[in-house]
MIDREN-965537 format. One record per residue: x, y, z of N, C-alpha, C, O in turn. Coordinates in steps of 0.2 Angstrom, whole numbers, plus 5000, padded with zeros to 4 digits. Layout:
% residues N
XYZXYZXYZXYZ ...
END
This chain:
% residues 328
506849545146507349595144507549585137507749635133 507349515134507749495127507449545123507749585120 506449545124506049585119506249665118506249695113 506149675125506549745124507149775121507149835118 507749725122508349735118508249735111508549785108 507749695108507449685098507149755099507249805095 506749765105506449855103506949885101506849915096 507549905105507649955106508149935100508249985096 508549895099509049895090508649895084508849905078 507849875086507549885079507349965078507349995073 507250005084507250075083507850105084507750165083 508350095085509150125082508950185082509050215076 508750225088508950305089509350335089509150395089 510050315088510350355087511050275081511350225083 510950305078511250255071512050245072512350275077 512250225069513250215069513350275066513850305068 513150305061513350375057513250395060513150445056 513150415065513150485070513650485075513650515080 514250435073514650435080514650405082514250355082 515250405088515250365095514650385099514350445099 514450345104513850355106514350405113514950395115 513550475115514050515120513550565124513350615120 513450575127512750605130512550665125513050705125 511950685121511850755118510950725116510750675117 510650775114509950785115509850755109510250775105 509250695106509150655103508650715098508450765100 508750685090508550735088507850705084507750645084 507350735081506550735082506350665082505950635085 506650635075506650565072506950515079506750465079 507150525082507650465089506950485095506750435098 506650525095506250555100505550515097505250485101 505350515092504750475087504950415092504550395096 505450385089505550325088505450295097505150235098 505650325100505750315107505050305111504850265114 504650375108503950355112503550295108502950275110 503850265104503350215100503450165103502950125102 504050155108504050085109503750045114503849985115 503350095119503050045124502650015119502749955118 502050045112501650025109501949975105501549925103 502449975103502749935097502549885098502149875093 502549825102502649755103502049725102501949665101 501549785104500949775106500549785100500149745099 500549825094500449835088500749785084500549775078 501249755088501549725082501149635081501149595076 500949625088500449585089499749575087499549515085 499449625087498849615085498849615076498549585072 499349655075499249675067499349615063499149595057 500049565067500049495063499449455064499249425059 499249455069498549415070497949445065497749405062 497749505064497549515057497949485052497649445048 498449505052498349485043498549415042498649395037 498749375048498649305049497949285046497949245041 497449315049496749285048496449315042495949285039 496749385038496449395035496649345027496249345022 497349325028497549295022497549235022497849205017 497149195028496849145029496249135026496249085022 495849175026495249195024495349195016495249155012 495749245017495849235008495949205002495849204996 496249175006496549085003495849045002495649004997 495649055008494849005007494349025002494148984998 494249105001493849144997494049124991493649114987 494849124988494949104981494849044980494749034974 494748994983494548924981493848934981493748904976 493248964983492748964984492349024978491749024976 492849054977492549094970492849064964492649084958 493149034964493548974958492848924957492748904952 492548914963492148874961491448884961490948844960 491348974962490948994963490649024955490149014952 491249074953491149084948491349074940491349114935 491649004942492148964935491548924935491348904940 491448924929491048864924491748814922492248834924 491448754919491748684917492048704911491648724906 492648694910493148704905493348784906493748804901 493248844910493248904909494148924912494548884915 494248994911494648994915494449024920493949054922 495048994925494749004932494849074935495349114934 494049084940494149154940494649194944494449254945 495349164948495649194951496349194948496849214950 496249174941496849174938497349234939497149294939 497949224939498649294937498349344935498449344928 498049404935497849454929498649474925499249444926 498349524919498849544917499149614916498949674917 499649594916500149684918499749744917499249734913 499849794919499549854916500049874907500549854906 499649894905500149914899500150004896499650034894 500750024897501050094896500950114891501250074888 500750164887500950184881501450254881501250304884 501950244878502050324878502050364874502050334868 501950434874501750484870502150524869502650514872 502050584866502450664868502050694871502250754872 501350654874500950704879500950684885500650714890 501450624887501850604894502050674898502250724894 501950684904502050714909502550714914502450684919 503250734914503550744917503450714922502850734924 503850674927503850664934503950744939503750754945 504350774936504750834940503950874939503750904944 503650854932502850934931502550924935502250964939 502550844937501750824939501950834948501450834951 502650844952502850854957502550924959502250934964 502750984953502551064953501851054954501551074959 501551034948500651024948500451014953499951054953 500550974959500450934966500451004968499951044969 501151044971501251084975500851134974500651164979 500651174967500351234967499451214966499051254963 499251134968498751124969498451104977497951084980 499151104980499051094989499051174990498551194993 499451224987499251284988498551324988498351374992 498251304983497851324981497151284986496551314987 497251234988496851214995497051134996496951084994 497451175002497951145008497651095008497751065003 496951085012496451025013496951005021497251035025 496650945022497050905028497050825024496950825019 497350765030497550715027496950685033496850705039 496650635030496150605033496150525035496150485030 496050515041496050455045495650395043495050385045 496050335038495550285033495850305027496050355025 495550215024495850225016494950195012494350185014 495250185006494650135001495150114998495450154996 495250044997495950014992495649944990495149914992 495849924985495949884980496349854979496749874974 496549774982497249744980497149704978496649664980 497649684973497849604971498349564974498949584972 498249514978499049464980498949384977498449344977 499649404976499649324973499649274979499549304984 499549204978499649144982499849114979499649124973 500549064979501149034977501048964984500948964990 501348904977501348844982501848844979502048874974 502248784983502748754979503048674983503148674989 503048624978503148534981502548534973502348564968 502648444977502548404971501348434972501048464977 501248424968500448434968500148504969499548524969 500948564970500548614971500048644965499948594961 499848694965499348734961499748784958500248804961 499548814952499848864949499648944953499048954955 499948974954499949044957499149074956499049094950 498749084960498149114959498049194965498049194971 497749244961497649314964497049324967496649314962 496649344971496249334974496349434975496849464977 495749474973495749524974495249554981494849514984 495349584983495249624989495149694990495549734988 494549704992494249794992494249785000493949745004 494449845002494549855010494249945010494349985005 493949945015493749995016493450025025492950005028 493950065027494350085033493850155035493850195030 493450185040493250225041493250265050492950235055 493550325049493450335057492950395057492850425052 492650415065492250455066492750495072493250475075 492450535072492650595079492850575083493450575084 492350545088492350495095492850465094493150455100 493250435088493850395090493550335087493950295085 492850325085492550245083492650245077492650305074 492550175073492850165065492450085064492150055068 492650085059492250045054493049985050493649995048 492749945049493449905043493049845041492849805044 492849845032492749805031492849775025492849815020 492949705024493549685019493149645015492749615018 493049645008492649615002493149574999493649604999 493149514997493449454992492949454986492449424986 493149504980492649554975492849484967493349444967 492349494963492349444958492849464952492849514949 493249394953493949444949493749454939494149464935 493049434938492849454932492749514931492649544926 492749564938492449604936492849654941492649674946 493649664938494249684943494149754946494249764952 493949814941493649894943492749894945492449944946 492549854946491749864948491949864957492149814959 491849924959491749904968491349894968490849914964 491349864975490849804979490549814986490149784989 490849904987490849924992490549994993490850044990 489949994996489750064996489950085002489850055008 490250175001490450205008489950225014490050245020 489350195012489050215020488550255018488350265013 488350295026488450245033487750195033487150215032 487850145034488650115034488750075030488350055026 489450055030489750025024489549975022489449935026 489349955016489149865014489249875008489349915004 489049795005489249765000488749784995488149764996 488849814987488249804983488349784978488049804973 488849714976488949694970489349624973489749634977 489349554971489249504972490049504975490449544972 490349484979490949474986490749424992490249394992 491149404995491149395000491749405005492349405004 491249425012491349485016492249435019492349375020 492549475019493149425025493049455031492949415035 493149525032493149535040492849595039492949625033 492449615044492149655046492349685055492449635060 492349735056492649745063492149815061491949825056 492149835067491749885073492249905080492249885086 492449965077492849975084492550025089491950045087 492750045095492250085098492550125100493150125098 492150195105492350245105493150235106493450185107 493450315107494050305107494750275105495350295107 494550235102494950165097495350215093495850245096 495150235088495450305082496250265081496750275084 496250235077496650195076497250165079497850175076 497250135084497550105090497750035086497449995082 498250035088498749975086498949985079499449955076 498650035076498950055069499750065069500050055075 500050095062500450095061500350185057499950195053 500850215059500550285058500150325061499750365059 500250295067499750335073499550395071498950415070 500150445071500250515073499950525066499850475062 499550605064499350645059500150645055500750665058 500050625049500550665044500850715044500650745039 501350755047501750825044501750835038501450795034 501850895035501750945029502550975028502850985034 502950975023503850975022503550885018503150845017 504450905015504550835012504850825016504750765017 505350845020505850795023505450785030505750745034 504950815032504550795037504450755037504650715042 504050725030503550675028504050625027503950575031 504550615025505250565023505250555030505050495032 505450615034505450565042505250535047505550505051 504550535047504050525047503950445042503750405046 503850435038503950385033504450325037504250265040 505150355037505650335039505650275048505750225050 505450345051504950315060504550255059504050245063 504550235055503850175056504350125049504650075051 504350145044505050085043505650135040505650185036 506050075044506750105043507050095038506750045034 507550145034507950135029507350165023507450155017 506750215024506450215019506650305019506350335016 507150325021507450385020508050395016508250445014 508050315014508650305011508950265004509350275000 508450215006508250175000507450154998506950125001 507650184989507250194986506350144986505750164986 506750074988506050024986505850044993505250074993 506150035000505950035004505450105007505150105012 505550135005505150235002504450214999503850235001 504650164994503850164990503650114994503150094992 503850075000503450025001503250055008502750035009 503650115013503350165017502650205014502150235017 502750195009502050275006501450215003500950235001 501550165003501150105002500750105006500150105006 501150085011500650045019500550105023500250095029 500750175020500450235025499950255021499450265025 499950245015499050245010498750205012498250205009 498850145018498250115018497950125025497450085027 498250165029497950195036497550275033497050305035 498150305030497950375028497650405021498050395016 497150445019497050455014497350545014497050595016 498050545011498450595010497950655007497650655002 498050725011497650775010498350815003498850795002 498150865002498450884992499150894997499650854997 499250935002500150935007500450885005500850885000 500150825008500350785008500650735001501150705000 500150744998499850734991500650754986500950724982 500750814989501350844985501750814988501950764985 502050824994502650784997502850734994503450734991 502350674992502550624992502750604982503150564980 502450674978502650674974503450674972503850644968 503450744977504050784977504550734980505150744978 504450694983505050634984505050584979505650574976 504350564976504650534971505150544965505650514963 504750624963505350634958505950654960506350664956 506350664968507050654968507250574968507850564968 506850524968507150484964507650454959507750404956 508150514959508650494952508750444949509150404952 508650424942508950364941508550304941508650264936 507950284946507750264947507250254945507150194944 506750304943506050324941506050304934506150364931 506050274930506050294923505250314920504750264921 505050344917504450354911504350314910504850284908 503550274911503150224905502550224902502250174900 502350304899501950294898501050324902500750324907 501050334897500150344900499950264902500150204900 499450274906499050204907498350194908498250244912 497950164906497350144909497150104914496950044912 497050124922497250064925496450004928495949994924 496549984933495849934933495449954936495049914938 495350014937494850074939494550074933494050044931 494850104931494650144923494650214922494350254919 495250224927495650304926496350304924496750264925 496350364919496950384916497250404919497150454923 498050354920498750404924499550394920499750374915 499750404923500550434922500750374925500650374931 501150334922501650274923502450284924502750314921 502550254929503250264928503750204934503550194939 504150174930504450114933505050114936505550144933 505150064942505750064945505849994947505449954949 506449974947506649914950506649904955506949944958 506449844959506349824964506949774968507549774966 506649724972507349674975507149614973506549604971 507649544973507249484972506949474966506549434967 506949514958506749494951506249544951505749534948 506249594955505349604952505349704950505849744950 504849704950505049784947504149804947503649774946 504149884948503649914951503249944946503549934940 502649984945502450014942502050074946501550054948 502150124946501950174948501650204944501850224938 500850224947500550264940500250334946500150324951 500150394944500150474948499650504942499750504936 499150524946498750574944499150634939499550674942 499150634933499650704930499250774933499550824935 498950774933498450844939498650864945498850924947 498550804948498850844956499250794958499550814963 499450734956500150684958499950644963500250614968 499050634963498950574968499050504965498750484960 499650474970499550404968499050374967498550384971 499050334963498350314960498250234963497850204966 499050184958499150134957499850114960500350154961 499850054961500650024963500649944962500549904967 500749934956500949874952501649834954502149874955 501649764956502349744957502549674953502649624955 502649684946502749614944503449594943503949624944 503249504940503949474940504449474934504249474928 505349494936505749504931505949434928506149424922 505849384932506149324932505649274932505049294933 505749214930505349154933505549134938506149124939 504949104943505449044946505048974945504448964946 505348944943504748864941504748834948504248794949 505048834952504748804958504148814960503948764963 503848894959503248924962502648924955502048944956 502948904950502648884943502448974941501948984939 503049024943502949084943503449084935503949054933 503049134931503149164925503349234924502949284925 503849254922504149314920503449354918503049334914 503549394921502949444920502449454922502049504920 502249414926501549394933501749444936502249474937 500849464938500949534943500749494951500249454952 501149504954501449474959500849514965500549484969 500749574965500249624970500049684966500449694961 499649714967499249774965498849804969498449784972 499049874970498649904974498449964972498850014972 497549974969497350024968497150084974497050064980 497050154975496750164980496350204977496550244972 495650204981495150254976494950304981494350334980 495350324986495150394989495350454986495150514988 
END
């Protein structure tokens, strides 16, 4: 009965802003939330045991490409990279234009939003006690594919951090490696699967406040606050590769942003595509970098570096803490 009780206050279908609680018909967002919960516990199970294992792996892989691809006296190669850097112009792009541009480019062909990503991340590793190690990044190219039937593909590269924009990953069929990595997990789902135990089961809505609700049903509070919005449209890009609807939606949320969002600048990111920067502060000293397609408002990037130091973690103001490219 306990785990059931955490289901059902972590899904809070009907909130304390709505009142004394009193019999009346649950409305679409409380109805989401309700059918999720036989699945919840059970997704929430298996997705920790990934990313248990997968960040176990990774930890081993950055020791192993340290020694793999660092020379004697060299820097080593899983070192901190460094910040992306903004310039700005008078040929910067509005957040509000580049929201417009999105929508009258989903107009012009809707498309659909498609099941799988291709992404690109950087995470730090942080120790802390007497003999720890300096903060080391270990980069990661993942790439997610489903078929018809329901079956998929997932296979995770630890890529040469000398060589941060070269992928390592050809899309298939089938997916492999063609540039020096080593594999962390490889999985083969079968028929039917079609992303079970995922997060974001359901096909994406087309509306902004669809898509906010929607956002919102899988983590709470991103209807409402700002970080937790970009950290919903983060981990929904790595299940779904947003069709131009969507594409615009999530523009058009960003730019009501008020306040938030500020301009930074054109950027060149670790791809080696030009985009539209723009910065928001985050919780805990750190602060975001958001870069968007100025064309059609697809996020491109999402940068998280540090405001602060902490010497405990032998962490430096201005380490990029995570990074996530996405190249669909």
């Amino acid at each position: 009965m306990t785990d059931e009780l955490e289901l059902l206050r972590g899904a809070d279908p009907v909130s304390a802003e709505t009142g004394p609680w009193r019999d009346r018909p649950l409305d679409a967002r409380a109805e989401l939330l309700l059918t999720r919960l036989p699945a919840r516990e059970r997704r929430r199970r298996t997705v920790r045991r990934t990313v248990l294992a997968v960040a176990g792996a990774a930890a081993a892989t950055a020791v192993a490409l340290a020694l793999t691809v660092s020379g004697g006296g060299s820097t080593p190669a899983v070192a901190v990279p460094r910040p992306l850097v903004a310039h700005a112009s008078r040929a910067d792009v509005p957040l509000a234009e580049i929201a417009r541009r999105a929508r009258a480019a989903a107009e012009a062909a809707p498309g659909r939003s498609v099941r799988g990503s291709h992404v690109q991340t950087w995470s730090m590793g942080m120790e802390t006690g007497k003999g720890a190690r300096p903060p080391v990044t270990t980069p990661v190219e993942s790439l997610t594919t489903w078929n018809a039937d329901g079956s998929g593909t997932l296979l995770q590269v630890a890529t040469d951090p000398r060589h941060p924009g070269r992928p390592v990953i050809d899309g298939g069929p089938p997916p492999r490696t063609v540039h020096d990595g080593k594999v962390l997990n490889r999985e083969h789902y079968p028929k039917g699967t079609y992303g079970a135990n995922q997060e974001y089961v359901e096909a994406p809505p087309a509306g902004v406040s669809e898509l906010r609700a929607y956002l919102a049903a899988w983590l709470p509070g991103a209807d409402k606050d700002p970080v937790s919005l970009l950290s919903a449209i983060e981990s929904f890009q790595t299940v779904w590769t947003p069709g131009p609807r969507q594409i615009a939606d999530i523009a058009t949320l960003l730019s009501r942003l008020e306040g938030r969002m500020h301009p930074a600048g054109r950027v060149t990111d670790r791809l080696g595509r030009e985009g539209q920067g723009f910065r928001m502060s985050g919780i805990n000293g750190g602060r975001y970098l958001v870069v968007l397609d100025p064309d059609d408002g697809r996020l491109l990037d999402l940068e998280l570096t540090a405001t602060r130091a902490e010497p405990d973690f032998q962490l430096k103001a201005g380490s990029v803490m995570s990074y996530t490219a996405w190249r669909g």
